[in-house]
C-alpha positions as CSV (number, residue, x, y, z in Angstrom):
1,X,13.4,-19.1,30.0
2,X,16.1,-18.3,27.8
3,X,17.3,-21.4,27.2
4,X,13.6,-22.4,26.1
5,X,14.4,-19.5,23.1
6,X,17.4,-21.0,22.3
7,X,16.6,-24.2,22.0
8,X,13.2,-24.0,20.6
9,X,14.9,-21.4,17.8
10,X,17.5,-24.1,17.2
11,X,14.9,-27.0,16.8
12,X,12.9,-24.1,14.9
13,X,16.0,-24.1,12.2
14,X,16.4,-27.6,12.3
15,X,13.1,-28.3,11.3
16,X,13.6,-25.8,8.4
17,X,16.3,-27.5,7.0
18,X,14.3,-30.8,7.4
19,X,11.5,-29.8,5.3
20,X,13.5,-28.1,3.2
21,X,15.7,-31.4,2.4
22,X,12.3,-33.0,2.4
23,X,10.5,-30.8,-0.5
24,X,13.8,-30.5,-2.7
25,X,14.2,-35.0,-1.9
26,X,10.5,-35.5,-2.9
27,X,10.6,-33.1,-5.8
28,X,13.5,-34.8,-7.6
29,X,12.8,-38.3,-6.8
30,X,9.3,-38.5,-7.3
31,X,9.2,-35.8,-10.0
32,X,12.4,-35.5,-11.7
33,X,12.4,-31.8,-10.8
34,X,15.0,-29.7,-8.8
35,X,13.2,-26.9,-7.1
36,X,16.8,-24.9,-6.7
37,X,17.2,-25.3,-10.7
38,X,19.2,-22.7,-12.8
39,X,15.8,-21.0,-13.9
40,X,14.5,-20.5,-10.3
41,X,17.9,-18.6,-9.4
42,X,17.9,-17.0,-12.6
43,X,14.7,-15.5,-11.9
44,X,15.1,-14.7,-8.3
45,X,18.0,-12.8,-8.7
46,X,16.1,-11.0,-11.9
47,X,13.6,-10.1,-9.0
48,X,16.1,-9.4,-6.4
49,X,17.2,-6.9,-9.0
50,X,14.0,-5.3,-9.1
51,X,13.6,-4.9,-5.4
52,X,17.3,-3.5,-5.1
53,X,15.9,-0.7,-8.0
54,X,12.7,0.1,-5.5
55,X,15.2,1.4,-3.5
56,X,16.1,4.3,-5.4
57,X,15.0,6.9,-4.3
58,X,14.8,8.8,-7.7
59,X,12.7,6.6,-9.5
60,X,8.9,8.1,-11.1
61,X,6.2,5.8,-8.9
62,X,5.3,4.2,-12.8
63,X,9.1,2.9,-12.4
64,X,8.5,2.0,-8.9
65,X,5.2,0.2,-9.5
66,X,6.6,-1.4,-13.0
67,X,9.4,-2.9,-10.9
68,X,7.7,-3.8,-8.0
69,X,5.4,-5.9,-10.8
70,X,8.2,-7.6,-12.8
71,X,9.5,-8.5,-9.2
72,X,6.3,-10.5,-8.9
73,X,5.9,-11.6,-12.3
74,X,8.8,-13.3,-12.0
75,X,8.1,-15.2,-8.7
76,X,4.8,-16.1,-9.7
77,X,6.8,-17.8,-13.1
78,X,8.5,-19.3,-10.7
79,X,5.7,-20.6,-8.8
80,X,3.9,-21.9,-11.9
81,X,6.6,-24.1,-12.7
82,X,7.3,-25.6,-9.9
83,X,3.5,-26.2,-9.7
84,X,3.4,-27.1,-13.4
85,X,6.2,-29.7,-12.9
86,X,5.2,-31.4,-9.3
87,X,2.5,-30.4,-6.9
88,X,0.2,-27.8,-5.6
89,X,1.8,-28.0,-2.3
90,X,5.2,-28.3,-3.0
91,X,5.4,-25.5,-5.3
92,X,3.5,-23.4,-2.2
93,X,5.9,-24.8,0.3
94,X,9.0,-24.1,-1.9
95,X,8.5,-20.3,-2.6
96,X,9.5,-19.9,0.6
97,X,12.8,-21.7,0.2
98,X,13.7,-20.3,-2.7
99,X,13.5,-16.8,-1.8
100,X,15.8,-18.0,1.6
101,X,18.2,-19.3,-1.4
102,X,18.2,-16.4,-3.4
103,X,19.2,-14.5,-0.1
104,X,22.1,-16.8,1.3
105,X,23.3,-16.6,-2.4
106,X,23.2,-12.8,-2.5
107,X,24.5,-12.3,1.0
108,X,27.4,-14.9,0.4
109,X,28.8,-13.3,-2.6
110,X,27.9,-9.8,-1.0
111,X,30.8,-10.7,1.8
112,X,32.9,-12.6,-0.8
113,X,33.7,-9.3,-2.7
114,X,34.1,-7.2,0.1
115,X,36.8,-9.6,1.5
116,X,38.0,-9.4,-2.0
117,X,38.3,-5.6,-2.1
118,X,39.5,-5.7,1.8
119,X,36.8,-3.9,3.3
């Protein structure tokens, strides 16, 4: 039974990264538009920003629920270009895969500076 999990979580990520390949391949060949571009990043880590802020404990719930809505804001942006610039469904599809990107980005250079302070 275990080696069902495994496998079916490895297929699971395998078939991520397919249709991930897939939506970015599609986007740029058949509408000149790279879903990963440097205003999606710029904007997700703007929101990634404002989720880290949430966090504080300290924060007035106006601060809380003015962050928490820049946060979206700037998704849906994102969202409405991509849509703008190719399709309904790959705009939907990609949301997801940019918020993964945003996190792999963050948690990269996350472990890159502590190996760089020698934590």
């Amino acid at each position: 039974m275990t080696l069902f999990i495994i496998i079916g979580i490895l297929l699971g990520i395998v078939a991520f990264i397919v249709l991930g390949y897939y939506l970015w391949s599609t986007a740029k060949e058949k509408y000149n538009h790279n879903i990963f571009g440097i205003g999606v990043l710029l904007r997700g880590f703007l929101s990634l920003g404002c989720i880290l802020l949430l966090s504080c404990s300290s924060l007035s719930s106006e601060a809380q629920i003015t962050y928490l809505s820049l946060a979206i804001v700037l998704w849906l942006w994102t969202f409405i270009v991509t849509w703008k610039n190719t399709s309904f469904l790959i705009a939907f599809f990609s949301i997801i895969y940019q918020v993964t990107v945003i996190y792999v980005i963050n948690t990269a250079l996350n472990k890159t500076f502590q190996l760089l302070k020698g934590e």
